[in-house]
C-alpha positions as a LaTeX table, in Angstrom:
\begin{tabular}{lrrr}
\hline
Residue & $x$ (\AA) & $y$ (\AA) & $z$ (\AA) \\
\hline
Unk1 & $-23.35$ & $-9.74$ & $-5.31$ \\
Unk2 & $-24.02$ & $-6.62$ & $-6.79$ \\
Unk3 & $-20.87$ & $-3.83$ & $-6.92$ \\
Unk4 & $-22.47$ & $-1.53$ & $-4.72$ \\
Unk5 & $-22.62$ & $-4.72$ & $-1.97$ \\
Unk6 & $-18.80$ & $-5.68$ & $-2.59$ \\
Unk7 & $-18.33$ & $-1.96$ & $-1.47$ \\
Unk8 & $-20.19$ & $-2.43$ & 1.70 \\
Unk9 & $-18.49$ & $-5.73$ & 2.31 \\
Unk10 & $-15.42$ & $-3.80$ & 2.05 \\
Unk11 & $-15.70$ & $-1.16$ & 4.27 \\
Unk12 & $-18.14$ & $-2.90$ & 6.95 \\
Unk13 & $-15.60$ & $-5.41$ & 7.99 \\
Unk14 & $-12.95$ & $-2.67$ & 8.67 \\
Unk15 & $-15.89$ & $-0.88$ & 11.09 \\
Unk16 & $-16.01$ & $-4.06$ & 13.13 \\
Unk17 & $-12.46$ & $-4.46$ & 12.99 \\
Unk18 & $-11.95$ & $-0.91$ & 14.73 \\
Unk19 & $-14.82$ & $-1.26$ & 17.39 \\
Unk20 & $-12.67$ & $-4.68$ & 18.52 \\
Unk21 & $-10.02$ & $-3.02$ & 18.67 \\
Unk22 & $-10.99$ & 0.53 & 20.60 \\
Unk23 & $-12.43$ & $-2.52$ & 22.85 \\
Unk24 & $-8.72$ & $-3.93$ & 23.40 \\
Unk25 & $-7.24$ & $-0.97$ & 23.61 \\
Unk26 & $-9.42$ & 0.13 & 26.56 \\
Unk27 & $-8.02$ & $-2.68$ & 28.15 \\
Unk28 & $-4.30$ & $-2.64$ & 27.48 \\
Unk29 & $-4.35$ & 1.43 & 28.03 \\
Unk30 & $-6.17$ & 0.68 & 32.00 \\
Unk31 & $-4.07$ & $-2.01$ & 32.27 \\
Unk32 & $-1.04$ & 0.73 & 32.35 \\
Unk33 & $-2.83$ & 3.25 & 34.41 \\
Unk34 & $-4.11$ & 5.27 & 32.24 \\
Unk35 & $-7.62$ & 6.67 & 31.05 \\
Unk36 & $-8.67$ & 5.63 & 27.90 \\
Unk37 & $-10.22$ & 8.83 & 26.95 \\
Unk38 & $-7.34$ & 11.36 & 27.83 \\
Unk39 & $-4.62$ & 8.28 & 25.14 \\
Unk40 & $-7.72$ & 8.45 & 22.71 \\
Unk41 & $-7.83$ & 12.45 & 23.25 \\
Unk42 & $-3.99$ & 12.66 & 22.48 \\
Unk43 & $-3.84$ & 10.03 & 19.54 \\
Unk44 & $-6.37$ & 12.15 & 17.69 \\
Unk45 & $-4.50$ & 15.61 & 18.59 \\
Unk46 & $-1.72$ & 13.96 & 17.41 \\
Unk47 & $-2.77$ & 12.87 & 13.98 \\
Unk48 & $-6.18$ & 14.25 & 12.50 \\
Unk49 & $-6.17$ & 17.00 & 15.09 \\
Unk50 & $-3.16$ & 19.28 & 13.89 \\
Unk51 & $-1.74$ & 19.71 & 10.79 \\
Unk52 & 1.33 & 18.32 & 10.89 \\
Unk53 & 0.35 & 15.22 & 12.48 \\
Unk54 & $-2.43$ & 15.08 & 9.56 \\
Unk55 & 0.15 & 15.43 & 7.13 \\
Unk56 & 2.11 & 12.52 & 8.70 \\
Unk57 & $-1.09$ & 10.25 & 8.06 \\
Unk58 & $-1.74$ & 11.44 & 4.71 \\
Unk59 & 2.32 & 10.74 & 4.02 \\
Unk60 & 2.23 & 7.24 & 5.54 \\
Unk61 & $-1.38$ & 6.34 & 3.71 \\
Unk62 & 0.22 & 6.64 & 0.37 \\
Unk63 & 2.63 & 4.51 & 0.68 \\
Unk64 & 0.51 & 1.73 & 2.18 \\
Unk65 & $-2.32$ & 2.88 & $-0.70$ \\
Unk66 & 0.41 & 1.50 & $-3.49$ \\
Unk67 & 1.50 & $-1.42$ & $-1.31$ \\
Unk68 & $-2.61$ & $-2.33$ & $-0.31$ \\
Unk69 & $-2.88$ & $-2.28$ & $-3.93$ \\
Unk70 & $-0.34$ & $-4.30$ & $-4.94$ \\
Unk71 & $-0.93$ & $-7.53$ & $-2.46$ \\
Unk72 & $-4.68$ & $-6.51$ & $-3.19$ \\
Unk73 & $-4.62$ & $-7.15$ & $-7.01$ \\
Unk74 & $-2.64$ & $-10.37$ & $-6.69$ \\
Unk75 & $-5.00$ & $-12.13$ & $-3.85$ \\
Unk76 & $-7.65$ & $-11.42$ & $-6.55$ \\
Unk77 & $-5.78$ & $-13.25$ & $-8.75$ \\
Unk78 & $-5.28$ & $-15.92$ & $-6.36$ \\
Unk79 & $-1.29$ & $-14.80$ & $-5.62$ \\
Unk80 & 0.37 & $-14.13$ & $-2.99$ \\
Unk81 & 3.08 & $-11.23$ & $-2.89$ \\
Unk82 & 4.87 & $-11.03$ & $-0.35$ \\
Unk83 & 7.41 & $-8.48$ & $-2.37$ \\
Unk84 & 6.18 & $-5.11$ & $-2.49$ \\
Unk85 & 8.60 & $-3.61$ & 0.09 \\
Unk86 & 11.74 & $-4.78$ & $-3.00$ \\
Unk87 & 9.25 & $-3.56$ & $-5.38$ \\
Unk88 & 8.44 & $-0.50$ & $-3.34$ \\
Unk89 & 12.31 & 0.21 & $-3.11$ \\
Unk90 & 13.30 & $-0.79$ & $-6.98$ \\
Unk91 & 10.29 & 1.48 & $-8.25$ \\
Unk92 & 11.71 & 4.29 & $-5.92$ \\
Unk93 & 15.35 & 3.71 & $-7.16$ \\
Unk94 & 14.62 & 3.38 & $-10.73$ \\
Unk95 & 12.85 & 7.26 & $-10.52$ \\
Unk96 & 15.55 & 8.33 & $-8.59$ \\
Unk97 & 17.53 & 7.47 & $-11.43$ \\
Unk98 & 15.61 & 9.10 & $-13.55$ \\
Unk99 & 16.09 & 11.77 & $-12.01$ \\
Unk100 & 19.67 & 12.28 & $-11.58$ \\
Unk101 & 20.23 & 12.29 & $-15.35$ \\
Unk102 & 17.04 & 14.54 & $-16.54$ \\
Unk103 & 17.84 & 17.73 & $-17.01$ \\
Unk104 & 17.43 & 20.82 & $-14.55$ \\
Unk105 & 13.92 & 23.11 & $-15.44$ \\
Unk106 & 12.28 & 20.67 & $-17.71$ \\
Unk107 & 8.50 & 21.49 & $-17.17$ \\
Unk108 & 6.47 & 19.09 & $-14.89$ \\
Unk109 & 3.96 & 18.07 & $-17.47$ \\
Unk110 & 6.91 & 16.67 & $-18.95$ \\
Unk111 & 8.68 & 14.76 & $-16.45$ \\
Unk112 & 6.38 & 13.83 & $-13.80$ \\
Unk113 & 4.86 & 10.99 & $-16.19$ \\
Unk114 & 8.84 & 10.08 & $-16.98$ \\
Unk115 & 8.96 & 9.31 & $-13.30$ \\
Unk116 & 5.75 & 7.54 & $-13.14$ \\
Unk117 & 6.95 & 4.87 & $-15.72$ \\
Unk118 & 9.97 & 4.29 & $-14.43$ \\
Unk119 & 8.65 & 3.64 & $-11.05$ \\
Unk120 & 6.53 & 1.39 & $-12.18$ \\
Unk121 & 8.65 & $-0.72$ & $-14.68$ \\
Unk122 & 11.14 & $-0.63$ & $-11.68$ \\
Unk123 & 8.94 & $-2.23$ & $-9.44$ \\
Unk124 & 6.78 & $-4.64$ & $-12.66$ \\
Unk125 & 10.37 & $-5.99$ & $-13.26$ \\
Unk126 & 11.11 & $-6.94$ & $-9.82$ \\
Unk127 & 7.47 & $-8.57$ & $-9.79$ \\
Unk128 & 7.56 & $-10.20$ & $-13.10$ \\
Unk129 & 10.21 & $-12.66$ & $-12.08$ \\
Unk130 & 8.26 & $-14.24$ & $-9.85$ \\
Unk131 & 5.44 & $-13.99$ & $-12.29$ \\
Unk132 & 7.11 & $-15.64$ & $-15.01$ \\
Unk133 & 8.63 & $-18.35$ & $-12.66$ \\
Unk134 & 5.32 & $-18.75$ & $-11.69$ \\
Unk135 & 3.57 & $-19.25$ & $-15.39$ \\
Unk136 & 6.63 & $-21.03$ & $-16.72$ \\
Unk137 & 7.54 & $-23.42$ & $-14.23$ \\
Unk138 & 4.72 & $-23.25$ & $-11.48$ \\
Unk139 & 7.13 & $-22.21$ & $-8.86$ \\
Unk140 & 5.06 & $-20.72$ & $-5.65$ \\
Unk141 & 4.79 & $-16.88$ & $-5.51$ \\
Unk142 & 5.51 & $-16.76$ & $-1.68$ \\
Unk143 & 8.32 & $-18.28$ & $-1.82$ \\
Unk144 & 9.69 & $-16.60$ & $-4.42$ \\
Unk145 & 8.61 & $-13.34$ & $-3.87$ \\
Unk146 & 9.72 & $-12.80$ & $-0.03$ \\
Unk147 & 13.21 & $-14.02$ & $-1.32$ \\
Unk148 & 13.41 & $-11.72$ & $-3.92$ \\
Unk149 & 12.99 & $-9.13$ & $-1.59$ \\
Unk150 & 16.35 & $-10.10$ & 0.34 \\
Unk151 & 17.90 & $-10.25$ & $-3.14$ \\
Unk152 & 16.55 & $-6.99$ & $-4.63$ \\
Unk153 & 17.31 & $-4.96$ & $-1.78$ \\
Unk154 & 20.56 & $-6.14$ & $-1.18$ \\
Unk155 & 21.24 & $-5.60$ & $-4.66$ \\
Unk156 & 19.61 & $-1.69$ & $-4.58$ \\
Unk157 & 22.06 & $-1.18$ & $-1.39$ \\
Unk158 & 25.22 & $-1.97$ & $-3.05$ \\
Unk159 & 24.73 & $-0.31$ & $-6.00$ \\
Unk160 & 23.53 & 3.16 & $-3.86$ \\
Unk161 & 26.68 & 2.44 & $-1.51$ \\
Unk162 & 29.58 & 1.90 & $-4.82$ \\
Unk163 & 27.90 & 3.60 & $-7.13$ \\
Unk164 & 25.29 & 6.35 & $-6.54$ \\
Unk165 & 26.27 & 7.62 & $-3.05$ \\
Unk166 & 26.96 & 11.19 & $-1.73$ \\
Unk167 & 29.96 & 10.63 & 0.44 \\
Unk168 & 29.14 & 10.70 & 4.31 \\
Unk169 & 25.64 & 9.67 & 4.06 \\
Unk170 & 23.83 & 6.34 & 2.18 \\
Unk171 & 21.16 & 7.86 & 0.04 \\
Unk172 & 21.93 & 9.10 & $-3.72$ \\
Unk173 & 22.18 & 12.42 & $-4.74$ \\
Unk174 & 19.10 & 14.78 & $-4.88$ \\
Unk175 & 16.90 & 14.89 & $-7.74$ \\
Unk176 & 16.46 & 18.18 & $-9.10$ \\
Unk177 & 13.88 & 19.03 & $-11.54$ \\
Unk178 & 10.07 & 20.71 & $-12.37$ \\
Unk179 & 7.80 & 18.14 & $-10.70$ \\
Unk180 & 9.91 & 17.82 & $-7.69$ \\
Unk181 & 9.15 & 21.13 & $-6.17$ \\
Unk182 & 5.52 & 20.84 & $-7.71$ \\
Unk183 & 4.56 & 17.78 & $-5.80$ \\
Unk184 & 6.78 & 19.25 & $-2.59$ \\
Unk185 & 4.61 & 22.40 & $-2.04$ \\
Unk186 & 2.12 & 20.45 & $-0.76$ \\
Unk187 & 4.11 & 20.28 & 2.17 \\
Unk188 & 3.73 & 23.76 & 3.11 \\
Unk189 & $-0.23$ & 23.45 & 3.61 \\
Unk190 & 0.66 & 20.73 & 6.49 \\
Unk191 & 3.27 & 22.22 & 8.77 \\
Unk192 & 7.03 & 20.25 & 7.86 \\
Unk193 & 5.04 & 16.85 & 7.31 \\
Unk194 & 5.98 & 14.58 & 4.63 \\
Unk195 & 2.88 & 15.16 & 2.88 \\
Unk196 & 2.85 & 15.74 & $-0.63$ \\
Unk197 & 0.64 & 15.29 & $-3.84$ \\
Unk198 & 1.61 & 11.35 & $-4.52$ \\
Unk199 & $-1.34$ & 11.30 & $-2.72$ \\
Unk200 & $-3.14$ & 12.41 & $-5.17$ \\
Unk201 & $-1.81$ & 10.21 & $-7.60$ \\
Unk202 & $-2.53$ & 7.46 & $-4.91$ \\
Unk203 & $-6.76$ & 8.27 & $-5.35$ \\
Unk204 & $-6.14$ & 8.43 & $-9.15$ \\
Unk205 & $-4.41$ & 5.14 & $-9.06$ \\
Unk206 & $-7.22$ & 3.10 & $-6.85$ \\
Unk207 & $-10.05$ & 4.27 & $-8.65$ \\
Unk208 & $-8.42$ & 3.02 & $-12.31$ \\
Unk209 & $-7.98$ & $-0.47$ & $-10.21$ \\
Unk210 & $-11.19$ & $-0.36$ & $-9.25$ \\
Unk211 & $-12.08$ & 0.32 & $-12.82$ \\
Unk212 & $-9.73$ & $-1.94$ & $-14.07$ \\
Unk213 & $-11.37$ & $-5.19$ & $-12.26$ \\
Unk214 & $-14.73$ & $-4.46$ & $-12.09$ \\
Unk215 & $-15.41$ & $-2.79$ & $-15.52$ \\
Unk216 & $-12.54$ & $-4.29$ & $-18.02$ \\
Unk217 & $-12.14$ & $-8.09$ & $-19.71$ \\
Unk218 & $-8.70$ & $-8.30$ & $-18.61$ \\
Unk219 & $-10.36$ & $-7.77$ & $-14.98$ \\
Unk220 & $-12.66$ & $-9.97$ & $-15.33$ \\
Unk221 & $-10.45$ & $-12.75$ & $-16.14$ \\
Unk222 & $-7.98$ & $-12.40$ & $-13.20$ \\
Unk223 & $-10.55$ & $-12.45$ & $-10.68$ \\
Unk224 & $-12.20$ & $-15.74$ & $-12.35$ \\
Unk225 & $-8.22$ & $-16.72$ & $-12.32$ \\
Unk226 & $-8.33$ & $-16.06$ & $-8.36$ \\
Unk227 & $-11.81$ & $-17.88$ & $-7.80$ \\
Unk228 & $-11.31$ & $-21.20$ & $-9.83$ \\
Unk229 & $-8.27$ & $-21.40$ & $-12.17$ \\
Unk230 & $-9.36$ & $-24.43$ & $-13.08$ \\
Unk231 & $-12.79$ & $-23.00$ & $-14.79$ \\
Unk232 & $-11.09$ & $-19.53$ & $-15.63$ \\
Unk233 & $-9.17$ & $-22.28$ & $-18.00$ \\
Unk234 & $-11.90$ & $-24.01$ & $-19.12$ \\
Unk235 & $-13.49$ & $-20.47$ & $-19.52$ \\
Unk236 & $-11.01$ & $-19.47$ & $-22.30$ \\
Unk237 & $-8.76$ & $-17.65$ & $-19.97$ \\
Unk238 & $-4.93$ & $-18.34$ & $-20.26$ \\
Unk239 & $-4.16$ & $-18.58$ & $-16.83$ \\
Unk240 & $-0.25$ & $-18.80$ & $-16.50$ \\
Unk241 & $-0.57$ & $-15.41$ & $-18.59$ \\
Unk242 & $-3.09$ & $-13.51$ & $-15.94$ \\
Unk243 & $-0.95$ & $-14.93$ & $-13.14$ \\
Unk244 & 2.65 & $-13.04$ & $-14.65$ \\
Unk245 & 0.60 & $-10.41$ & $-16.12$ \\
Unk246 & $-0.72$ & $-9.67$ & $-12.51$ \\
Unk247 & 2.75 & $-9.89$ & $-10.78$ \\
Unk248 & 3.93 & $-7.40$ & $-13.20$ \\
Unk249 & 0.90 & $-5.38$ & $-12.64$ \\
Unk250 & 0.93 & $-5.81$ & $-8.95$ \\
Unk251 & 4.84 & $-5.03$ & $-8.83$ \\
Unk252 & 4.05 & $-1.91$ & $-10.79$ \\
Unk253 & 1.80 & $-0.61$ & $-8.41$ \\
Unk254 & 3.95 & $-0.79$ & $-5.73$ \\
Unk255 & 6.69 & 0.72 & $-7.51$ \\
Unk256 & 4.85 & 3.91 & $-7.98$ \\
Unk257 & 4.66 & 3.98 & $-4.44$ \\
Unk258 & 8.51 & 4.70 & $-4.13$ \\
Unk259 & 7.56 & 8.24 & $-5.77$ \\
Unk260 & 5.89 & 8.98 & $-2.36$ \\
Unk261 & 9.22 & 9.52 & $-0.60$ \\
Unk262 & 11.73 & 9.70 & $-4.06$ \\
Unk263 & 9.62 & 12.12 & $-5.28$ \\
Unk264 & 7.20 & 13.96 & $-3.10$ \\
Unk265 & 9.74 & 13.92 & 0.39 \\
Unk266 & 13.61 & 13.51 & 0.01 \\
Unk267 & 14.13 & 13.98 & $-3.64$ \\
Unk268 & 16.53 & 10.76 & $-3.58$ \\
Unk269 & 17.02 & 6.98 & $-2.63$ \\
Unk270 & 17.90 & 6.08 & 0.88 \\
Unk271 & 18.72 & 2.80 & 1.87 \\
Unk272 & 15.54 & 1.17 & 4.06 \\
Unk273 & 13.06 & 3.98 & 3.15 \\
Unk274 & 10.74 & 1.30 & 2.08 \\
Unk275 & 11.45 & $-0.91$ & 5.54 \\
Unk276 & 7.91 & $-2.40$ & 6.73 \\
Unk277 & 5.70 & $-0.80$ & 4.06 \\
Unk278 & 5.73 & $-4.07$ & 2.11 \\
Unk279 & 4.31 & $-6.29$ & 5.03 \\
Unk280 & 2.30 & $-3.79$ & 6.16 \\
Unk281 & 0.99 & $-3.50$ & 2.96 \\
Unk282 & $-0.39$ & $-7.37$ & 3.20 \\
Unk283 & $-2.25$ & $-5.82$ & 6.03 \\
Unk284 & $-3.70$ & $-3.13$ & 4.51 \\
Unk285 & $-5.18$ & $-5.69$ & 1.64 \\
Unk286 & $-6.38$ & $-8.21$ & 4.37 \\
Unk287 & $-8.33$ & $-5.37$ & 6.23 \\
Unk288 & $-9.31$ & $-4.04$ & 2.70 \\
Unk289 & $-10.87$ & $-6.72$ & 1.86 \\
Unk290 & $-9.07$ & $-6.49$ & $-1.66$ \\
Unk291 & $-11.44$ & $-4.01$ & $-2.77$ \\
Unk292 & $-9.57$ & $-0.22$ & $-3.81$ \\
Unk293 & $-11.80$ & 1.43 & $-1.93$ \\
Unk294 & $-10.67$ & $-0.57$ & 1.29 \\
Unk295 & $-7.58$ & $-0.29$ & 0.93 \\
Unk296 & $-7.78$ & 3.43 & 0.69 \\
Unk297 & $-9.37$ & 3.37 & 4.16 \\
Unk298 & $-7.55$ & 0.98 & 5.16 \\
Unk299 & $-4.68$ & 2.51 & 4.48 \\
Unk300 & $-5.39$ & 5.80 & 6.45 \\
Unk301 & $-6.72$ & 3.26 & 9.24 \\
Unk302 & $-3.08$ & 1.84 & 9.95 \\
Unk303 & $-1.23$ & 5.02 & 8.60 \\
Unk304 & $-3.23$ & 6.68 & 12.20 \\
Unk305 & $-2.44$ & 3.81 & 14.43 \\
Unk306 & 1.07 & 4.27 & 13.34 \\
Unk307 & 1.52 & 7.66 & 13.93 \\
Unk308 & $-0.70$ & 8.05 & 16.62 \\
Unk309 & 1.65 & 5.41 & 18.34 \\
Unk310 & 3.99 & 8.48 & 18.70 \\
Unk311 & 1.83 & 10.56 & 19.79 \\
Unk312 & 0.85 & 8.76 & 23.12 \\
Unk313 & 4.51 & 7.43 & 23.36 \\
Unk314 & 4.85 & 9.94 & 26.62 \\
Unk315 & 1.86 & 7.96 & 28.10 \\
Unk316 & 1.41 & 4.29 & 26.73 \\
Unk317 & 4.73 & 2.21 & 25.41 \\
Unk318 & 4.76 & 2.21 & 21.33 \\
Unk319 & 4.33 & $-1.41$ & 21.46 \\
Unk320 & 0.56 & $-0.87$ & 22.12 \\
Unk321 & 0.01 & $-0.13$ & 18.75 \\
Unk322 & 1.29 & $-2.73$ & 17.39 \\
Unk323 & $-0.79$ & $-5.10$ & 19.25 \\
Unk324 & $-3.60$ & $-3.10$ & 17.95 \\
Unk325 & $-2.82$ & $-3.30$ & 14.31 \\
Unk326 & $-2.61$ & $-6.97$ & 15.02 \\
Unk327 & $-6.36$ & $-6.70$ & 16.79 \\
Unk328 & $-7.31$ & $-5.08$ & 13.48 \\
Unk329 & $-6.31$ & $-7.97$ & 11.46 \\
Unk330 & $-7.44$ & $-10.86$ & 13.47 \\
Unk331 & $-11.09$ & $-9.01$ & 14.11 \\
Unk332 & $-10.83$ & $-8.58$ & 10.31 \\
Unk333 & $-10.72$ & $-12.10$ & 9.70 \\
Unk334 & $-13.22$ & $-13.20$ & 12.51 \\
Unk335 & $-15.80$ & $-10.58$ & 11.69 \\
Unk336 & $-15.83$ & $-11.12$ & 7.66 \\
Unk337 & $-18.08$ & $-14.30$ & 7.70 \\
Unk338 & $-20.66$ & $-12.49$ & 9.77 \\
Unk339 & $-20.63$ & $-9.33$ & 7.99 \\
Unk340 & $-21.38$ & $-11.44$ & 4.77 \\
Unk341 & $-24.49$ & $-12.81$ & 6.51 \\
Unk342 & $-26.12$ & $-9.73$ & 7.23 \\
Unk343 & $-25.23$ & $-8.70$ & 3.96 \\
Unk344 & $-27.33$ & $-11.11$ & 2.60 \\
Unk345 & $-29.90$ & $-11.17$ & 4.89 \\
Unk346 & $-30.02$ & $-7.34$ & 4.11 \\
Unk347 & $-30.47$ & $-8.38$ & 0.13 \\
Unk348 & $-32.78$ & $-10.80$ & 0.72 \\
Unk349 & $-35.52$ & $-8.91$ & 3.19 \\
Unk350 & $-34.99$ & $-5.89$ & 0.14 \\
Unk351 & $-36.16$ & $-8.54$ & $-2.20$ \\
Unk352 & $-38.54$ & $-9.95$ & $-0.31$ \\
Unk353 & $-40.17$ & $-6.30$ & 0.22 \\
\hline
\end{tabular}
């Protein structure tokens, strides 16, 4: 399948996937009373229809860009992380850091690539343990990886509460330096939201994915890795190398994600910042269809539903939402085999003609 098809199979699925569920949501929001135009109406004021409830989406989307990522680039690889909300939160606590022991008015040039490596070995440590348990003694990624996020958390908590805390409140202390306030203007252009430039370095960091697996060696030979191991070996391809090389990267990515709220919101760590954005994540990929380009979408898909849930709060309970990010998912996962059909069919009648 050519690259330009694996982009259509990527964001075609995600179409269907949101038909279904307008479909179910018709259903659940009459079941309640209400009109399904006037909650439509008000979820789209709400988010893409003002500017602070735009910023909200574009703040939430970044985070689930890094996490999408992060489960996206291990499925291709044929792993399973379940850890990006420890890696999310070790990436973020790393920078903050960082941070605390820079020094006031250093330019941004200068520091905001400072904070970008730490995030990211913050969050490629937390995932390489899992990697190398997986190369060295075949231990099972899942398993591994969801427990290391009770472990890694825990551990980030206590050292924020006897160590790093400002008294009264459980985050660190704020992190003062040049690219701080540069990627914190942003904020201005969206009315109080969260918003900020991360987002920015979100786009920058799915397109060099994309390149990354679709243009490089090292690419190549983790998604052979994810679609036969077994002939990826036989290939020449060291296997239990891809497999910790791609929990490091994968934990990497979603370290940088901890910027988005270290960096470009509250300027410090707070205990639970990265609560759901891990798991959510897993979504994100699924709907994705591992490709960076889904994810991006797929990312500002679920980033709406989630804050449009507040939006029609007054009218519909919250809950609906997330019975409609499950809809999402599940008409994902039915609709992907058909999608591929007419995919094909499409490639074979342009042949044909």
């Amino acid at each position: 399948m050519s690259h330009s098809s694996s982009i259509k199979e990527a964001i075609l699925p995600a179409a269907v996937a949101l038909l279904i569920a307008a479909l179910v949501g018709d259903l659940l929001i009459l079941s309640f009373g209400q009109s399904p135009g006037d909650v439509y109406r008000l979820l789209i004021e709400g988010t893409w229809g003002n500017a602070y409830g735009l910023g909200q989406v574009l703040y939430k989307a970044t985070t689930l860009t890094f996490t999408g990522l992060a489960v996206a680039v291990g499925l291709r690889a044929g792993l399973f992380n379940i850890g990006a909300e420890s890696q999310l939160a070790a990436g973020g606590f790393v920078a903050a850091l960082i941070g605390l022991v820079l020094p006031p008015g250093l330019p941004s040039l200068l520091t905001l690539p400072v904070y970008l490596v730490a995030a990211a070995i913050g969050g490629g440590i937390v995932g390489g343990i899992p990697g190398a348990l997986k190369a060295k003694f075949g231990a099972h990624e899942v398993i591994t990886t969801i427990m290391l996020n009770f472990i890694v958390l825990a551990l980030l908590n206590y050292l924020t509460v006897a160590h790093f805390k400002v008294p009264g409140s459980l985050h660190t202390s704020e992190i003062r330096s040049g690219s701080v306030s540069r990627l914190s203007d942003f904020i201005g252009a969206f009315h109080g939201s969260a918003a900020n430039l991360v987002i920015v370095i979100a786009v920058i960091t799915a397109a060099l994915v994309s390149w990354f697996l679709f243009r490089t060696r090292p690419g190549f030979d983790l998604r052979a890795t994810g679609l036969q191991p077994l002939a990826a070996e036989y290939g020449g391809v060291n296997v239990r190398n891809v497999w910790w090389r791609t929990l490091v990267l994968s934990g990497a990515l979603a370290g940088i994600g901890g910027l988005n709220f270290v960096l470009g919101y509250k300027h410090y760590y707070e205990e639970a910042f990265a609560s759901g954005a891990g798991f959510l994540g897993i979504a994100v990929a699924i709907v994705g269809r591992n490709h960076p380009l889904g994810v991006v979408l797929a990312a500002l898909v679920f980033a709406t539903i989630s804050q449009g849930g507040l939006a029609v709060n007054a009218v519909v309970p919250k809950q609906m939402v997330d019975v409609l990010q499950a809809v999402v998912i599940i008409a994902v996962a039915a609709s992907v085999p058909e999608v591929r059909r007419l995919l094909r069919a499409e490639s074979t009648t342009g042949r044909a003609t």
